[in-house]
Backbone as CSV, one residue per row, in Angstrom:
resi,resn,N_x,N_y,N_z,CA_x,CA_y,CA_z,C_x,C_y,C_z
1,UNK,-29.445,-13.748,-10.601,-29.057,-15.092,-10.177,-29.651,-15.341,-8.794
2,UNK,-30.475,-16.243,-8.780,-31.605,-16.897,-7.318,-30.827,-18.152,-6.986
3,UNK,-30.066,-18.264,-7.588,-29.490,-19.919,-6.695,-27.941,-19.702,-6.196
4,UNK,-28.411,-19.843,-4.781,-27.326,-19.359,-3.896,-26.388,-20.395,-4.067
5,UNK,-26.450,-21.252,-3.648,-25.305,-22.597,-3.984,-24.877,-22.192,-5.335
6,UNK,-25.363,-22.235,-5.949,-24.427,-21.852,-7.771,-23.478,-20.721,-7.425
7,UNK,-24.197,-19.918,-7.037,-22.821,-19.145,-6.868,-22.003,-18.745,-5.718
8,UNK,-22.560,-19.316,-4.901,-21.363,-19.269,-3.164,-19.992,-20.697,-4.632
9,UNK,-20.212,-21.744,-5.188,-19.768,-22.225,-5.826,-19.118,-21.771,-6.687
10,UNK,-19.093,-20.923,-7.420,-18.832,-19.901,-8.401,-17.564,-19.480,-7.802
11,UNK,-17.744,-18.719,-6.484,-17.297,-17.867,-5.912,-16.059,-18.896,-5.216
12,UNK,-16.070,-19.897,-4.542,-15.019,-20.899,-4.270,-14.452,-21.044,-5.326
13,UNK,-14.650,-21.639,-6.412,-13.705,-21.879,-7.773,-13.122,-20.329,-8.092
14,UNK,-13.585,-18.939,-7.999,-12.707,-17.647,-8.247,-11.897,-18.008,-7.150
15,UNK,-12.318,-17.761,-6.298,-11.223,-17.735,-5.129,-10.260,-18.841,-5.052
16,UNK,-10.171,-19.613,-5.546,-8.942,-20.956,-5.654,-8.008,-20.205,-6.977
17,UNK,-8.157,-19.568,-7.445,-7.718,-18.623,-8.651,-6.176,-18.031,-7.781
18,UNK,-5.652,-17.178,-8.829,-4.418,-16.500,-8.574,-4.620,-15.654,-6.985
19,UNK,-4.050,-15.949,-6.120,-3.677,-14.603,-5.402,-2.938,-13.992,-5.230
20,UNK,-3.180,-12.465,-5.080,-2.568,-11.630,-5.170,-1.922,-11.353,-3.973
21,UNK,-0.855,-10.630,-3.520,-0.352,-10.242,-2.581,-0.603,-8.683,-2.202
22,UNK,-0.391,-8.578,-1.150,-1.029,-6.712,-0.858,-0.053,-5.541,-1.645
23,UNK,1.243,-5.685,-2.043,1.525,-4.739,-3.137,0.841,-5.029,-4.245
24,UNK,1.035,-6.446,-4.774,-0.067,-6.225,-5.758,-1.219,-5.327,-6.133
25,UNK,-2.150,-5.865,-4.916,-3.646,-5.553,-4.994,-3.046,-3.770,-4.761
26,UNK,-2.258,-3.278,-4.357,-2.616,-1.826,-3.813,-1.543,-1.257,-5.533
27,UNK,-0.960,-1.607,-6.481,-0.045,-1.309,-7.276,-1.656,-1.410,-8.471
28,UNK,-1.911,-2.387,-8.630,-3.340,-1.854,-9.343,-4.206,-0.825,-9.224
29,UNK,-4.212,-0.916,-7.623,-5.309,0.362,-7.341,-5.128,1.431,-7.575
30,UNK,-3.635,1.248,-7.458,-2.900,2.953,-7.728,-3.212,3.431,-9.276
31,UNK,-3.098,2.194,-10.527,-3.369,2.186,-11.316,-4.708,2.415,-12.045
32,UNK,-5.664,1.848,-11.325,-6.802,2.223,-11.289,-7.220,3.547,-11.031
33,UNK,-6.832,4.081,-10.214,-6.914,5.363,-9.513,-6.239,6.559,-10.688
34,UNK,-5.614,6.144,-11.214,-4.585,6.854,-12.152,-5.002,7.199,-13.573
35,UNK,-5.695,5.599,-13.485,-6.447,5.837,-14.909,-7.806,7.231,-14.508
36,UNK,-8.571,6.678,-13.981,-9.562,7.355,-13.683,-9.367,8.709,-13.744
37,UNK,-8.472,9.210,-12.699,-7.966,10.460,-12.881,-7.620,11.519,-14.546
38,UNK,-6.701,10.443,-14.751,-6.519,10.554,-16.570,-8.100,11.077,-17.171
39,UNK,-8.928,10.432,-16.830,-10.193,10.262,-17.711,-11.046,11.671,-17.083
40,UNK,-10.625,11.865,-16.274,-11.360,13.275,-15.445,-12.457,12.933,-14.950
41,UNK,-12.878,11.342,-14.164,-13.970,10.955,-13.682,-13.318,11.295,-12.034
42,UNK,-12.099,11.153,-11.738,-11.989,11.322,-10.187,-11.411,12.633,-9.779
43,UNK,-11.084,13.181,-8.726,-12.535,12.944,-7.802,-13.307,13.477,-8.681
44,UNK,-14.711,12.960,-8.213,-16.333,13.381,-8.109,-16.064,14.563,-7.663
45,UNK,-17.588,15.691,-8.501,-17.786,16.745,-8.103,-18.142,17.062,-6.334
46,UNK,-19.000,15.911,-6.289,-20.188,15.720,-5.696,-19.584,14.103,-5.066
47,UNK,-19.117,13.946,-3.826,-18.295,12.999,-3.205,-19.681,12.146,-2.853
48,UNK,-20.191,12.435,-2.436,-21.540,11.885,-1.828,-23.039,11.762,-2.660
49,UNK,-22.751,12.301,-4.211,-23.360,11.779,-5.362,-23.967,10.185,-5.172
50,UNK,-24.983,9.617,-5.017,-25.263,8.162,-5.430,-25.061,7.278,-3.939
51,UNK,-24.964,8.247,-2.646,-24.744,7.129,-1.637,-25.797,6.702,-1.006
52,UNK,-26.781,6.563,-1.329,-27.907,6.140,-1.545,-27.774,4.989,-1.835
53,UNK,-27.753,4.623,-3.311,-27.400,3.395,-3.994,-26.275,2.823,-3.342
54,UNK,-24.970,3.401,-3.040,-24.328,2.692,-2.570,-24.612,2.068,-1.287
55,UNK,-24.869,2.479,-0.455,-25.791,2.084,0.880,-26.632,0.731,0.546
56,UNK,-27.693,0.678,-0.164,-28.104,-0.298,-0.803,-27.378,-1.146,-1.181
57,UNK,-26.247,-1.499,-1.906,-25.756,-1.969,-2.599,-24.844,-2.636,-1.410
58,UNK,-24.749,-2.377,-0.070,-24.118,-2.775,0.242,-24.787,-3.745,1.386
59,UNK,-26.325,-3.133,1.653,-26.639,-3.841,3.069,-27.238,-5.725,1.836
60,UNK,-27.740,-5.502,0.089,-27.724,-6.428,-0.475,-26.410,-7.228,-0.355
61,UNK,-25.187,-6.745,-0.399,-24.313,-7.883,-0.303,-23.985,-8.531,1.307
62,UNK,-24.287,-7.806,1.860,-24.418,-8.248,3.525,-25.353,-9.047,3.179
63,UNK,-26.561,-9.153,3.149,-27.712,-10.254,2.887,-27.149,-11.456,2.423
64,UNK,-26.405,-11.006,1.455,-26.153,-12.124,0.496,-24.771,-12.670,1.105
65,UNK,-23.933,-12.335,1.530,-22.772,-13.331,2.517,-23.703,-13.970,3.453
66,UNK,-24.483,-13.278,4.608,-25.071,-14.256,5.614,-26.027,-15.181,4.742
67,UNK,-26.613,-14.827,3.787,-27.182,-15.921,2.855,-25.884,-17.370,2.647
68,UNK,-25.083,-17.117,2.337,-23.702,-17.873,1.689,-23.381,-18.832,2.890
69,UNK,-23.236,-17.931,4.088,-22.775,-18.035,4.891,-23.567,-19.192,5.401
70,UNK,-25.234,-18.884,5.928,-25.527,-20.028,6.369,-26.175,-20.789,5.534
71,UNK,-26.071,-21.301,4.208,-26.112,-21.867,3.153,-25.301,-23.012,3.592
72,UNK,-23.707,-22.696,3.461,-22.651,-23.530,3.735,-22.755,-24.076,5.105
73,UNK,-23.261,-23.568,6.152,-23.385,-24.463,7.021,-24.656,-25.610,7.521
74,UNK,-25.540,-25.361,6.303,-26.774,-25.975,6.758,-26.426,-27.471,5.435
75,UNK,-27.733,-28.557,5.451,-27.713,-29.539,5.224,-26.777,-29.478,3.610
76,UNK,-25.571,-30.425,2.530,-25.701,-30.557,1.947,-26.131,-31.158,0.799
């Protein structure tokens, strides 16, 4: 997806959506966390497996907020 307005847009209409409150969000995680465990994916052998990619993955979404970011403040 190349069109930033479509989805900084996207992303306003999720976010007008349900919110959650912080037990919430942390009563899932626990759940999340629980499942995973169950499944014998957590922990990782190897904690630092893939942080590489993750690194990446993260300075792209930094790009992409200051993209959003001054998107929304420039001409509409």
């Amino acid at each position: 997806m190349r069109d930033v307005k479509l989805i900084a847009k996207l992303e306003r209409e999720f976010q007008k959506g349900e919110v959650l409150g912080t037990e919430e969000r942390f009563r899932i995680f626990r759940s999340m966390l629980e499942y995973a465990k169950g499944l014998g994916v957590w922990p990782p052998d190897d904690p630092l497996e893939g942080i590489e990619k993750d690194l990446k993955l993260a300075e792209v979404l930094r790009r992409y907020g200051e993209l959003v970011k001054e998107d929304s403040h420039g001409p509409g």
